[in-house]
N, C-alpha and C positions, 0 to 999 in steps of 0.2 A: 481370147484376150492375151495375145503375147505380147507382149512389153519388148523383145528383143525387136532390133534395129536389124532390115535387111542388110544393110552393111557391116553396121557395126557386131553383126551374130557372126561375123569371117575372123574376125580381128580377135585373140585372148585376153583381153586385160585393158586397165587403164594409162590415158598418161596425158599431156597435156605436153606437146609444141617439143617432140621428142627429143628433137639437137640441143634440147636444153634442161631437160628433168629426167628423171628414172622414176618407176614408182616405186610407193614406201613398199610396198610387197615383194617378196624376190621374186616369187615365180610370176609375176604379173606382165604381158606383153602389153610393149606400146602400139598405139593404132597407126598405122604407115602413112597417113594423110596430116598435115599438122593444120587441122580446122575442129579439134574439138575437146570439151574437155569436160573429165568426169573426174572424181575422188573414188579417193579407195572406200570399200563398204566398211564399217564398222564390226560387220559378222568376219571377216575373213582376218581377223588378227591372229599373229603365231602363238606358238603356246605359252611361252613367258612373256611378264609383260617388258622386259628389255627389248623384246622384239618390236614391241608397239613403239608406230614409226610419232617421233615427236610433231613433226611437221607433215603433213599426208604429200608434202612437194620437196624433192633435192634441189636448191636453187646451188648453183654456182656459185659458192662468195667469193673468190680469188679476184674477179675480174668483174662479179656485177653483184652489186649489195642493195639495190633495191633505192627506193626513197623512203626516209625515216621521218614520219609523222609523230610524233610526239613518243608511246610508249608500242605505234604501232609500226612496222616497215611494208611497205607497198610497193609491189612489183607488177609495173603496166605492158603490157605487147601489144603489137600490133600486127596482125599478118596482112598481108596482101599479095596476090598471086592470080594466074589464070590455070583452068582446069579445063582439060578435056575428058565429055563422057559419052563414049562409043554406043551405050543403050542406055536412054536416059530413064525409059520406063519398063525395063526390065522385061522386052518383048521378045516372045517366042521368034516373032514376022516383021514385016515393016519394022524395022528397028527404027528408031530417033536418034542422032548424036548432033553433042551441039558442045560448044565451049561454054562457058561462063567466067565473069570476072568475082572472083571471090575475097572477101574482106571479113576479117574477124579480130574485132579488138577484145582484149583482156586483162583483167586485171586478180594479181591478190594479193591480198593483205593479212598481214601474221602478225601477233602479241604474244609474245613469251615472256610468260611474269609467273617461273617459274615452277611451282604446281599446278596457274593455271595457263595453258595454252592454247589460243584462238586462231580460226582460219576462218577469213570472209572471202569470195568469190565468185568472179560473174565472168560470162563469155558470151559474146554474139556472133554468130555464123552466117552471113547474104553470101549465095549464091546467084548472079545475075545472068542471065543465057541469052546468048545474040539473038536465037533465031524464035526461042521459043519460051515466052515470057511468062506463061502459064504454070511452067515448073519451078519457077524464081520462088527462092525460099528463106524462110528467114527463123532460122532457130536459136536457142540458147539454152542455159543455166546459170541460175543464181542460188550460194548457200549459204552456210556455214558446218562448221564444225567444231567443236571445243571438248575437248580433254583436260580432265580435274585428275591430277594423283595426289586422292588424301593423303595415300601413304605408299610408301614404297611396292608394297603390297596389293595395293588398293588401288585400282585404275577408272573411272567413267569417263563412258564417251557420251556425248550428246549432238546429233546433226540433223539436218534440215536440206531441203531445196524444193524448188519450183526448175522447171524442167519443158521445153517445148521443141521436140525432137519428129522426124521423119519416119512413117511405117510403112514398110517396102514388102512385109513378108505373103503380101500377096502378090508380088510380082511376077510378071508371065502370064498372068493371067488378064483376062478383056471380058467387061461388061457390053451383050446388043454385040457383038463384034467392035468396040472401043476401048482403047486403052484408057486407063485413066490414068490422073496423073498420080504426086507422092499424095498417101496420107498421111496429116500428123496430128498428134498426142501433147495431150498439156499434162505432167504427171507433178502430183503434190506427195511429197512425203519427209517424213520424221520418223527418229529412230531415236535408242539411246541402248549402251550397252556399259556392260561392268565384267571387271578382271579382277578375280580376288585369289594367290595365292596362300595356300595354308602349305608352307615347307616346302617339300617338292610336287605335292598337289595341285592344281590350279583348276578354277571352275569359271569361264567364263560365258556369261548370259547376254542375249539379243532379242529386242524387240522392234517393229516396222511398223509404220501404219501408211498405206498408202491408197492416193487414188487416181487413176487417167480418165482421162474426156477426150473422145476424138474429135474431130471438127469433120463435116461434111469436105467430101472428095469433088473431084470433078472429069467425066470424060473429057478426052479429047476433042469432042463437039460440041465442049460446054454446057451438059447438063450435069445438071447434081445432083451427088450417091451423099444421101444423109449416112452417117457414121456413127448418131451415138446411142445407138443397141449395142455396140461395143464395148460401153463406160461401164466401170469395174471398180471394187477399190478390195484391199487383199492384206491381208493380218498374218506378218511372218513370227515366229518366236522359234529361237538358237538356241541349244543349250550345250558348250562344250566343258567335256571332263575331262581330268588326263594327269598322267604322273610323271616328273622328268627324274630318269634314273641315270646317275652319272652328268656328266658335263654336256655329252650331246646326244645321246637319244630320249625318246620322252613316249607315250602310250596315249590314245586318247578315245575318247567317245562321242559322236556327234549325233544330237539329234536335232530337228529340224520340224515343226509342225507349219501349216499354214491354213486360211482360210480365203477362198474368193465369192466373193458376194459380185454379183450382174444385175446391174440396175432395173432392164427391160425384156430379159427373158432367165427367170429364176432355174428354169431348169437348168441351164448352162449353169450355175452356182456348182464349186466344189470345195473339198476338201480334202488334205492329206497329210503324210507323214515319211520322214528318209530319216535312217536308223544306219550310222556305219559305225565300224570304228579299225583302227589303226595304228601305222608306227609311224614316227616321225624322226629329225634329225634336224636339228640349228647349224651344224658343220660336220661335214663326216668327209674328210680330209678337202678336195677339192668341192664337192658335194654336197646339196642341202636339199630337203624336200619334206613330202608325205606320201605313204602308200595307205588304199583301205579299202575294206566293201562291208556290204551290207548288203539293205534291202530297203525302197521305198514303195508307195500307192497313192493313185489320187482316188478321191472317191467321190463321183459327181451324181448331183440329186438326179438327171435324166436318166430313166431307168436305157434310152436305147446306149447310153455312149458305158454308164455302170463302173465298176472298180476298174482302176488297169494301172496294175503293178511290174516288177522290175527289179531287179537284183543290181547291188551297185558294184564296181568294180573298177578302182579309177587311180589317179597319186597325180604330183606335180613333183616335179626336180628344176635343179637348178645346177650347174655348170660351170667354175669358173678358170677353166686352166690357166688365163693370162690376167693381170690386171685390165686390159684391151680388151680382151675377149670374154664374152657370156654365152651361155647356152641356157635356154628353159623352153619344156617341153610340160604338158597335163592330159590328162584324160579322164572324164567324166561321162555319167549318165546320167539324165533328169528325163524331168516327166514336166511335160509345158502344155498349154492349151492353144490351139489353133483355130480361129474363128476364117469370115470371107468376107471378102468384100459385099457383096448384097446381102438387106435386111429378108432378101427374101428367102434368103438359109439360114435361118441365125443360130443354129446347133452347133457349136462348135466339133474339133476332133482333138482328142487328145494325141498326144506326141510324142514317140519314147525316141528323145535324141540321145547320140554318144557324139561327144565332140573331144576333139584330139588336136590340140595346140601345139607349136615350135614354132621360137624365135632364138635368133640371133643376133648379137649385136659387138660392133666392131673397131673401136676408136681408137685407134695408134697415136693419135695425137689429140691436141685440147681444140685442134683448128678443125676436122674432121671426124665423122662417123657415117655407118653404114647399118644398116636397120633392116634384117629380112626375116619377114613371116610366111606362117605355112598351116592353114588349117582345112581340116574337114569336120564335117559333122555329116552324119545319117541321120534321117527321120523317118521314125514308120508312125502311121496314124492308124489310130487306133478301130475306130469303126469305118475305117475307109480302106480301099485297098490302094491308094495312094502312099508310094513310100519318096524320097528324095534325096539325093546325095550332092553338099554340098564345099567345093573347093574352092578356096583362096590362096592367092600367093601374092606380096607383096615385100616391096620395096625400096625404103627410103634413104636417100644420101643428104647429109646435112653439111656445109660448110660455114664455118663464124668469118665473114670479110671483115669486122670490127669488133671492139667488146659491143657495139649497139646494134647490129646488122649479123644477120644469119641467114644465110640461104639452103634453100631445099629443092628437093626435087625427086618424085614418088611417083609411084604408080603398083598399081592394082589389079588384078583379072580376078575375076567371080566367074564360076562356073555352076548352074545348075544342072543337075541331071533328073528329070522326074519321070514317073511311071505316069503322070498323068501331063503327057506329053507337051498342051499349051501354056505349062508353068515351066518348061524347060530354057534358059536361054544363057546366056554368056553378054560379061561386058567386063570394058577394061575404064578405071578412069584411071588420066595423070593428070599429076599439077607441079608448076612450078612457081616459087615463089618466095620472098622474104621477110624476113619476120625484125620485126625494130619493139627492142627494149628500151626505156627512156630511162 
């Protein structure tokens, strides 16, 4: 039951229509295609709450302030563009590439009434393909998020969304000798978390409640792989502690439990826990980040797949020598579950990825920027001798032709490399296209 997006596992971080937001997070990268759009998580807040970003979006006001509805401001886009994708189904062989006409309208809407601050938010995603209409896809999200500061001290978040995204992580691979096409996921979830300084202490707590439903697949010859032995739903709880000594270093402790319940085959059910802790820095001259390790496990009720732990050893930095110029790089280890496409293996494998992020990003002026990413991840599974090594590199050039008009133009290569060879393949997609704010 992974939750991560074969695309979007290349790409580190959040951002939405990137020639025009940052995320509230420093070290967070944006995603190099501008068709989509996510919030920052409520668990990854920095250690003070001055850090906690007011708005989860940097909107430009200089030049575009949105429409003001009453006590709320509304900010609509529009993209539209064509993409081309070299493997549409993530094939070893017979590769498929095809263009598609892509359209994604969006909107958000923000309320700041001063202790309390609201974000409503929706996105829709069509991808439409000349040749091969079976892959035509039609995703979204819709949320909110609302931030109460009782007191200066005193911070809750509370968020929500519905969610209907693309799952690719079995890609390369072919059911009977057919490709199928994308699967995808309707994910429900609510969280709500709290910041409470005492002095230079700070203790900040997280809760999740979440659950996916996949929808049956489809080969390529039009029959149908049912998908929901895969439906899941998963119970996170955060707990960070930490001391900030002096003006910019600070100490902390992260731990991290979870629960995953499997609706149709119990034994796949786990549970676990990741325990680090760390130093960090809010500014350490040009410089911001976190370093830390630990140790985590999952611990799954099937006795063949059993405990399978991992020592953590990871940090994110941030960069900034020029106003123009950014740097952020991360590295992490988790432990993820890996199920297949057919109900006829439904044992998942556990997963011990390291993935390792860098972006850059490069705006000399208010008319231009340049957006380049760079990630890999490993994966070894755990009762399999299947391991996988995964590389991205990406691209994005943004131009503003008007305050209403902005144009882009991106592009992408995925690389797999696997030990179990028919999951191995490569693809690249570009898109080009413009984005209209009203």
């Amino acid at each position: 039951m992974d939750p991560r997006l074969s695309l979007s596992r290349f790409v580190g971080g959040v951002a939405l229509l990137p020639s025009m937001f940052c995320a509230a997070a420093a070290q967070e990268i944006p995603t190099p295609l501008p068709l989509s759009l996510s919030v920052p998580d409520a668990s990854v807040f920095l250690a003070q709450q001055a850090d906690l970003p007011r708005t989860p979006f940097s909107i430009d006001r200089q030049d575009y302030s949105g429409v003001a509805l009453g006590e709320w401001r509304l900010y609509p886009f529009l993209y539209t563009g064509l993409s081309y994708d070299s493997n549409l189904l993530n094939a070893n062989s017979g590769k498929v590439a095809d263009a598609a006409f892509n359209f994604a309208p969006t909107f958000i809407a923000t309320r700041n009434a001063g202790i309390q601050n609201t974000l409503v938010y929706g996105a829709a995603e069509t991808s439409s393909y000349l040749r091969n209409s079976g892959a035509d896809s039609v995703t979204g999200r819709i949320g909110f998020q609302h931030m109460w500061e009782l007191q200066r001290d005193l911070v809750f978040d509370f968020a929500g969304d519905v969610s209907r995204s693309a799952d690719l992580t079995n890609g390369g691979d072919a059911v009977a000798g057919a490709p199928f096409y994308p699967i995808y996921s309707n994910a429900y979830r609510i969280s709500a978390a709290a910041l409470k300084s005492f002095g230079s202490l700070f203790l900040h707590s997280f809760v999740a409640l979440s659950d996916t439903q996949y929808d049956s697949t489809a080969r390529i010859t039009g029959a149908s792989l049912p998908q929901s032995y895969r439906d899941y739903s998963e119970i996170q709880v955060k707990q960070r502690v930490g001391y900030q000594f002096g003006q910019v270093f600070y100490v902390f402790s992260d731990t991290s439990l979870n629960w995953q319940d499997t609706y149709y085959f119990p034994a796949s059910a786990s549970s676990g826990y990741r325990e680090v802790a760390g130093l960090g820095a809010t500014r350490f001259g040009l410089l911001y980040g976190e370093i830390y390790a630990g140790y985590q496990a999952q611990v799954y009720r099937s006795a063949l797949i059993g405990t399978v732990n991992d020592p953590v050893l990871g940090g994110r930095v941030g960069w900034s020598p020029r106003a123009f110029l950014s740097f952020v790089a991360s590295l992490d280890e988790t432990i993820t579950t890996q199920d297949f496409v057919t109900p006829g293996n439904p044992l998942p494998a556990a997963v011990t990825a390291l993935v390792a992020t860098f972006g850059a990003n490069y705006a000399p002026s208010s008319r231009w920027s340049l957006l380049v990413t760079a990630n890999y991840m490993h994966d070894d599974y755990s009762n399999s001798p299947r391991s996988d090594g995964d590389f991205a590199l990406a691209a994005t050039f943004s131009c503003k032709l008007s305050r209403t008009l902005v144009a882009s133009i991106s592009t992408r290569q995925i690389i797999q490399d696997s030990s179990y060879r028919p999951a191995s393949y490569s693809r690249n997609v570009s898109a080009i296209g413009v984005t209209y704010r009203y």
